[in-house]
C-alpha positions as CSV (number, residue, x, y, z in Angstrom):
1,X,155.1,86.0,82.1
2,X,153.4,87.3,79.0
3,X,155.4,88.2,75.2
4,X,154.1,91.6,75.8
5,X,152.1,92.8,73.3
6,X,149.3,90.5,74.0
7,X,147.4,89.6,70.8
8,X,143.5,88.9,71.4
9,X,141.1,89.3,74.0
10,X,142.6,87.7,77.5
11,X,140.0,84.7,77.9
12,X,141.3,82.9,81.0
13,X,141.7,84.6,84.9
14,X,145.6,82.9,84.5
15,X,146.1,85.8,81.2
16,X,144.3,88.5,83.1
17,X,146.9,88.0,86.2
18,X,149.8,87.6,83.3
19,X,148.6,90.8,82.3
20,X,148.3,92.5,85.6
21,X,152.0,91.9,86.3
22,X,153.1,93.0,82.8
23,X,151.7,96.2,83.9
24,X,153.5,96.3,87.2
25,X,156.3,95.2,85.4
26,X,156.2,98.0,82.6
27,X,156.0,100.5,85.1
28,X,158.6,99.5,87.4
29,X,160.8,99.4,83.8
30,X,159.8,102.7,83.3
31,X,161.0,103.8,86.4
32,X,164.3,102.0,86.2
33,X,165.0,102.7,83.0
34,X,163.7,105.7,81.9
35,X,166.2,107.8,83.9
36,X,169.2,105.5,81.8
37,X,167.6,106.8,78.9
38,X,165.6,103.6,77.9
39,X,162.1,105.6,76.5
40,X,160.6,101.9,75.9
41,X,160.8,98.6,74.3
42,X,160.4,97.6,70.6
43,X,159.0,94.6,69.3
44,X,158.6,93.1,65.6
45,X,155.3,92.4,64.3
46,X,155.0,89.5,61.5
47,X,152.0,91.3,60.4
48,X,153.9,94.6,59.1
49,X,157.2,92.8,58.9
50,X,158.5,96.4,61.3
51,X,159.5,96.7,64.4
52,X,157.4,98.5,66.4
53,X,158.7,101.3,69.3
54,X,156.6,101.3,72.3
55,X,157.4,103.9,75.0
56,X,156.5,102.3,78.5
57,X,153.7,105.0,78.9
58,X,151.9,103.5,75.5
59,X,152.6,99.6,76.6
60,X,151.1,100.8,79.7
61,X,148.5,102.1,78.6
62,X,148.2,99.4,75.8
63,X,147.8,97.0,78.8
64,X,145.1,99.0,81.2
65,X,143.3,98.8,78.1
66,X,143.3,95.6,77.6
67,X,142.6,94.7,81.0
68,X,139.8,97.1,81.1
69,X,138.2,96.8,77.1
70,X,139.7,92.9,76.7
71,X,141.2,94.6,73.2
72,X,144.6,96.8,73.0
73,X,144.0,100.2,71.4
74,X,145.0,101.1,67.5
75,X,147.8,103.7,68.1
76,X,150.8,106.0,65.4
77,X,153.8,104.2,65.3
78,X,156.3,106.2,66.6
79,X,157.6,109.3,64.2
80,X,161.3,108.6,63.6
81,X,162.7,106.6,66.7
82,X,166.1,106.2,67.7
83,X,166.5,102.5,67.8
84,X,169.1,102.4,70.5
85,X,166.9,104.3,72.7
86,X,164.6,101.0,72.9
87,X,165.4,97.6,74.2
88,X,163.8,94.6,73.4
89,X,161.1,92.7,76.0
90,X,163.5,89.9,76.5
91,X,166.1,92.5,77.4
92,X,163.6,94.9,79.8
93,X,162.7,91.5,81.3
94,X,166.2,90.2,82.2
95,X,167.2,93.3,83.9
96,X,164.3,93.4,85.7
97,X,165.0,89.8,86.9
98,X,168.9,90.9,87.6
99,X,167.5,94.2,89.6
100,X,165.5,92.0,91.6
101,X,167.6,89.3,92.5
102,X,170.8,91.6,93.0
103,X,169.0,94.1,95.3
104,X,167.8,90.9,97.5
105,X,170.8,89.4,97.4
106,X,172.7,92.6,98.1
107,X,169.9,93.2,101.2
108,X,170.8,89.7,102.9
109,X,174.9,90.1,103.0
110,X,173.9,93.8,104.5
111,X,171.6,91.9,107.0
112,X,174.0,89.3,107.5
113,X,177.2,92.5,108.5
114,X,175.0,94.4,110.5
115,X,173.8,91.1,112.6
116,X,177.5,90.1,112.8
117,X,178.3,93.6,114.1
118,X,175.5,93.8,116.3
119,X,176.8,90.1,118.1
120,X,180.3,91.6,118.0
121,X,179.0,95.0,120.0
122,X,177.4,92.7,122.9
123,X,173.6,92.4,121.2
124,X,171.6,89.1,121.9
125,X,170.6,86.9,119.1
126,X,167.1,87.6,119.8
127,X,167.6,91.3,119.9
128,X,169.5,91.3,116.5
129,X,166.5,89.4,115.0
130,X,164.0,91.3,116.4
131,X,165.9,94.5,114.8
132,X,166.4,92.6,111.6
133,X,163.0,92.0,111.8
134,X,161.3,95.7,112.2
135,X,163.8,96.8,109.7
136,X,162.4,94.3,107.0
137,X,165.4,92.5,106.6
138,X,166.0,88.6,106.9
139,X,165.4,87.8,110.6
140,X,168.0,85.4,111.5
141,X,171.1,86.6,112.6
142,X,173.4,83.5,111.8
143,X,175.5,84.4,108.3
């Protein structure tokens, strides 16, 4: 995982893939966080001594960019943002994690009720995996 903003041109396949998922990343953030009111995430640069408010359309964009130019484009700052309408990378990046893991966490205990409910209703073990299975969800049946 990249410290998004990525200073330089990406020299190696390795930061071109690191970017590639920053961008999936961003834009999954977006989506997850946009609707809480999250507009993007801010970042301080040692060369203004500022922080800098990027909305995740610009970091996305920033990125494509990047990936397609091997430089990020010059862009405004942003005019007058609210601070705590921004969260830091760190932040956008742990949530992200804790989205991720809860929601397959969350996914095997419902896999694990419905194969326990299926047994408990007469259904074979191998019919409970192979509907666990179509379904997407883990395909053992055993809790």
């Amino acid at each position: 995982m990249s410290d998004v903003p990525f200073d330089g041109e990406p020299s190696s396949e390795e930061e071109r893939e690191a970017l590639r998922q920053d961008l999936v990343d961003v834009e999954v953030l977006g989506e997850l966080l946009g609707p809480r009111g999250i507009k993007g995430t801010v970042f301080y640069c040692p060369d203004c001594e500022e922080d800098h408010y990027l909305t995740w359309e610009l970091l996305a964009g920033n990125l494509r960019e990047l990936l397609q130019q091997g430089e990020s484009p010059v862009h405004e700052p942003a005019y007058d943002p609210d601070p705590d309408e921004y969260v830091s990378w760190d932040y956008a990046r742990g949530f992200l994690d804790g989205y991720e893991s809860f929601r397959d966490e969350e996914l095997d205990v419902m896999a694990r009720r419905i194969a326990e409910e299926l047994r408990n209703r007469g259904w074979q073990a191998a019919a409970v995996t192979e509907l666990l299975g179509v379904l997407g969800l883990r395909s053992s049946p055993e809790p």
